[in-house]
N, C-alpha and C positions, 0 to 999 in steps of 0.2 A: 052659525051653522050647526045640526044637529052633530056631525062629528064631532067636533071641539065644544059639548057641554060641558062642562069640569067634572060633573060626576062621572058620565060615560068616560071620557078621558081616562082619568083616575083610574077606575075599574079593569081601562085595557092595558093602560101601562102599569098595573101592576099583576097583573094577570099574566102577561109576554114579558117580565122580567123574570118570574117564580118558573115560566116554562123552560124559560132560557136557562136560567141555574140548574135546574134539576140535570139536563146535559152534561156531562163529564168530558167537555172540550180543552182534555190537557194535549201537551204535546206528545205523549205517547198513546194516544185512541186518534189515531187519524179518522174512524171510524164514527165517532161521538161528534166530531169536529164537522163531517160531514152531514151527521144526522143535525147537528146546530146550524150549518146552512141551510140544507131541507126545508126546516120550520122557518126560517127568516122569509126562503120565498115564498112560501105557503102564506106571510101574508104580505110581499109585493107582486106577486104576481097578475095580479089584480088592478092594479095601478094605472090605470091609460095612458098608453103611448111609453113608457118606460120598458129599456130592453136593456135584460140580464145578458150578462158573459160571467162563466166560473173561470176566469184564469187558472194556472198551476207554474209551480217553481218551487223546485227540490222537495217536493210530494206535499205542499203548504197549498191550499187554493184560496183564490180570492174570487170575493162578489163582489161586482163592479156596474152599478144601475145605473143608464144614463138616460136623458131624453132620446129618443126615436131621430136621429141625424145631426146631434150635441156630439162634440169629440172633446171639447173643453169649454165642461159649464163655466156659469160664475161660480157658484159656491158648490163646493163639494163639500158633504155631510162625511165623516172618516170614523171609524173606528175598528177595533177588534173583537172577535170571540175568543179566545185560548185563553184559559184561565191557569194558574201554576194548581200544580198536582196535590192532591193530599193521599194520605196513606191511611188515614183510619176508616173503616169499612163504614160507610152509610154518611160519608161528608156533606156530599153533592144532595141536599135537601135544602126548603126553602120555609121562611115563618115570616108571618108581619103580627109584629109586635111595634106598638108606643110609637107606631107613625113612622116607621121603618118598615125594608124588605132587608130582612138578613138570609146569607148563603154564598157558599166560595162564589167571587165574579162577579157578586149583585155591583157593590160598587166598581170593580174594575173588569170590563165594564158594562154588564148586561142590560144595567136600568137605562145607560145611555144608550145603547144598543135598540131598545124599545122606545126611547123616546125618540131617537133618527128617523124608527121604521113608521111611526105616527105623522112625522112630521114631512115623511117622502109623500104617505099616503092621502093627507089634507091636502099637501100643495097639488098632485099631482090629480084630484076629484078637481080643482080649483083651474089646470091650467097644463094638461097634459105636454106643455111642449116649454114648457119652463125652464128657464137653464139653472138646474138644479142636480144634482147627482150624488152617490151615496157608493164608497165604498167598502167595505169591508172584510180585514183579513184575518189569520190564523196562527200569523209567527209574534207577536208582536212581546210575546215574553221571551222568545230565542232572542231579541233584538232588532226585528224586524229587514231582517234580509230579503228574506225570500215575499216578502208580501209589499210594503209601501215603497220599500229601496226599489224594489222589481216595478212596480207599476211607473215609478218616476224615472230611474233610469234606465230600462229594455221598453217597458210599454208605451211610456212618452206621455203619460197622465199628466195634465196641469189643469190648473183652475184658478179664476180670479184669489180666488180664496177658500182656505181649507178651517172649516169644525173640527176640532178633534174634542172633543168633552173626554178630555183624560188626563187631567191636570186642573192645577188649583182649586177651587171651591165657587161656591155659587157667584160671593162679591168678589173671590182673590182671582183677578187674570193674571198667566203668566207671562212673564216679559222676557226673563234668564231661564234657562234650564244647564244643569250640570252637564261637561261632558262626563264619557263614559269610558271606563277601557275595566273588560273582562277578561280573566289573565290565568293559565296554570301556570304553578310555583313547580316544578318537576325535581325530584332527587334522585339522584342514582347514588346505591353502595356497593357491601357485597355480604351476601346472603352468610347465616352465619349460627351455630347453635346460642342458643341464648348464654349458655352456662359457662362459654367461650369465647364473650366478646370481643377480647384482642386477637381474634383469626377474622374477623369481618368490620366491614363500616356500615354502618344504621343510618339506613337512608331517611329511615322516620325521624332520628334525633338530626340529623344536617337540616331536613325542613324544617326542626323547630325552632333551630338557631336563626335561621334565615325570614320566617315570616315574626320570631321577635323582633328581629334586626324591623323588616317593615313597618311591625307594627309601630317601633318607636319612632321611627321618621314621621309617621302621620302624627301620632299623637301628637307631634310639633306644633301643627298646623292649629289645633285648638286655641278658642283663645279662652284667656284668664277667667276663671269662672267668677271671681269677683271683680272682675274689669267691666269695663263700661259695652263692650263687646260679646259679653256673656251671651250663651245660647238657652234662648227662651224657646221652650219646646214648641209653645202655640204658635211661635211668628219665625215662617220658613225662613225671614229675610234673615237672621240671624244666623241662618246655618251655611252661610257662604262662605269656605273653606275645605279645601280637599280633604276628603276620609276613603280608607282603604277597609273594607272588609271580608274575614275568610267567612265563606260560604260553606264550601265541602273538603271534606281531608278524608283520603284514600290510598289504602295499602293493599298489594292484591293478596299480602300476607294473612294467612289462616290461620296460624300456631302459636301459640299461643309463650312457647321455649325455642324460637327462631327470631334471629335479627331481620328483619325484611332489608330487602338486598333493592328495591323501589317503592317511591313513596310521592303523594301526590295533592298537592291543595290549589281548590280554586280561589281567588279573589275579584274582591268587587271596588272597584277604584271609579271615585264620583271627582270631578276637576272642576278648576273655576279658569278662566282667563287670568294671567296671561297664557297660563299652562298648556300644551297641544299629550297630545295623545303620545305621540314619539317620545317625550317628555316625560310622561309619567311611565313609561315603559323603560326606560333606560332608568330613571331613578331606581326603578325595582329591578333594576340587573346589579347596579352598583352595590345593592345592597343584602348579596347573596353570596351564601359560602360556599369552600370548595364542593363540588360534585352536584351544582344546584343549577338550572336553569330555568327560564320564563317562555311562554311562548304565548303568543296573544289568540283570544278568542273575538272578540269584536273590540272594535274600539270607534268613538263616533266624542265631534271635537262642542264645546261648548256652544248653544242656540241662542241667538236674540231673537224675538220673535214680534214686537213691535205692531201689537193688538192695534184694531182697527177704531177711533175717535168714537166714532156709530154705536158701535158696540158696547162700549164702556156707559155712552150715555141711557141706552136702553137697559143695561143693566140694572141702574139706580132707577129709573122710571118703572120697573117691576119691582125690588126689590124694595125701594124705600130708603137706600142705604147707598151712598159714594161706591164703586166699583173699585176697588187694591190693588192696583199692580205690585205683586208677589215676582221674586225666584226659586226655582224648584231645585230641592237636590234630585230629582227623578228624571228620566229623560222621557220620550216621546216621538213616534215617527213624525211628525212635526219639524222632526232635524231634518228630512229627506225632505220634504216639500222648500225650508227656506234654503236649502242648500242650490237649490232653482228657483228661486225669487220669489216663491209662493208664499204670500202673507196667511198667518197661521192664527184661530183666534182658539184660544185653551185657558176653557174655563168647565166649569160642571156641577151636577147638585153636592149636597152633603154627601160624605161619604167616609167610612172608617174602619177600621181593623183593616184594611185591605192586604188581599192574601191568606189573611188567618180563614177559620173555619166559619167565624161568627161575622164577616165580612159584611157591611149592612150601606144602603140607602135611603135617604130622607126621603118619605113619598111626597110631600109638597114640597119639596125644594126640589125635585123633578117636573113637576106640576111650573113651578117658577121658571125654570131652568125650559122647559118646552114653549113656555110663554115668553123669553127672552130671545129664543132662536124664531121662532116665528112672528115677532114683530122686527125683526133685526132682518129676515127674508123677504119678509113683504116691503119695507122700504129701497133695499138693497135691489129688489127682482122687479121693482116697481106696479102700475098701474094694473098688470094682468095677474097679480094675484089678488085681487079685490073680488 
């Protein structure tokens, strides 16, 4: 079919990745977020038979494409636009260099964003009433509340089976995913001239007792770097083990010759089973000093996610290369679909620095990656995608 030539192909997914980056869809431009929906419909709208809803939940919207009288496809195509924020003037730019798309997002996850909206568009010239469907939301760097949590438990979204290309790598599918628990470290003192510290308590020095105290509890968790356990950076599977880290530390203190009288750190706590969430939240109470408290921001419990046999074997028949089941220390809305039985398949191209500024995807291992999901559709969606 002249849509799916490899060069044309090529051409448009890297064309509708480089547009999609250039958008500034952090969580503080509700605005950009919207102008990055816009452009997505701009090229589903076209689609036959495919009807758009923008959802909304706690000012976060979702696009949610379905066939024309489908309420639960088989497969739902899933992902996000919100990319995390940067601060240096002129970030949000895009280059293809050495068989890459580098720019905040390309990998996580614009390239696969473009390659979903290709692959709505092929099936849907091929078979307008296909039970296929394609959501996509806005929160998924707050942790996914207000977007895939909301469509699964208020909207009542299910599907045979959920895409999410946001996780692992081309051959590694993932099986494990870390839970999660997002956490303020909170301290109270009392406010106090600098030059006079024995008239006040330093709420900044009580946090620092307390997140050493944390940090040395994890450090536990590591294993022996010359042990047979050792964390090998390239093979995720080695990194299964709980690690805690501080993110953000804030004081609303100004002065430079004052004690702050409140003080304030976020952490990032990654779990493995058997550990729950309440778990590792009480751990980090135990291990706090006077005038210190925690107060949880999200918390979401370890994923098995139990990739589909099909899948795996289409993998290596594009690839050339056995399929990895991988675990990830990262998580993925993928938790809210198996949390309702929904079988989750997460896998996706090359992809690296993610987050950083130089943030990059493989354009042929996109090209692969489009070519695994659409033979993986057409067997799965059968004889009317032909």
């Amino acid at each position: 079919m002249a849509d799916l030539e490899p060069s044309r192909l090529r051409e448009r997914l890297i064309q509708l990745t480089r547009d999609l980056v250039l958008i500034e869809s952090t969580d503080d431009r509700a605005d950009e977020r919207a102008r990055c929906f816009q452009l997505i419909r701009n090229h589903l709208d076209e689609v036959p038979g495919l009807e758009i809803q923008m959802l909304e939940k706690n000012g976060y919207e979702t696009l949610l494409a379905l066939p024309r009288g489908i309420e639960t496809p088989q497969v739902l195509l899933c992902g996000h636009l919100d990319v995390v924020k940067h601060i240096v003037p002129g970030s949000y730019q895009s280059t293809v260099e050495d068989g890459r798309i580098y720019g905040p997002g390309a990998g996580d996850m614009k390239g696969q964003l473009a390659i979903m909206i290709e692959l709505i568009r092929h099936f849907g010239r091929i078979s307008p009433d296909l039970s296929l469907g394609l959501a996509i939301t806005s929160d998924e760097e707050r942790g996914g509340e207000s977007g895939v949590k909301f469509l699964v438990e208020e909207y009542g979204l299910r599907a045979g089976v959920a895409i999410i290309p946001d996780g692992g790598s081309l051959n590694d599918v993932t099986v494990e995913e870390k839970g999660i628990l997002h956490a303020k470290v909170i301290a109270s003192g009392e406010a106090a001239h600098a030059a006079r510290p024995w008239l006040g308590a330093n709420a900044l020095e009580r946090l620092m007792v307390s997140l050493q105290n944390i940090r040395e509890a994890f450090d536990s968790f590591y294993p022996d770097p010359d042990g047979p356990d050792a964390v090998d950076p390239e093979d995720t599977n080695t990194h299964w083990f709980p690690t805690c880290s501080v993110t953000i530390l804030a004081t609303s203190n100004d002065s430079p010759n004052r004690i702050p009288g409140e003080a304030e750190a976020t952490i990032d706590i990654r779990f493995i089973p058997p550990f729950t969430s309440g778990e590792m939240l009480a751990k980090v109470e135990g291990l706090l000093s006077d005038g210190v408290r925690v107060e949880k921001i999200v918390a979401a419990e370890p994923t098995h996610l139990d990739p589909k046999p099909l899948f795996l074997e289409i993998t290596e028949e594009v690839t050339g290369a056995p399929a990895r089941l991988v675990k990830a220390c990262g998580g993925s809305d993928g938790r809210f679909f198996r949390e309702e039985g929904v079988p989750v398949l997460l896998s996706r191209p090359r992809v690296g620095n993610l987050h950083g500024r130089d943030e990059w995807i493989e354009i042929d291992s996109m090209l692969s990656y489009f070519e695994i999901c659409r033979r993986y559709l057409e067997r799965v969606l059968g004889e009317e995608t032909r």
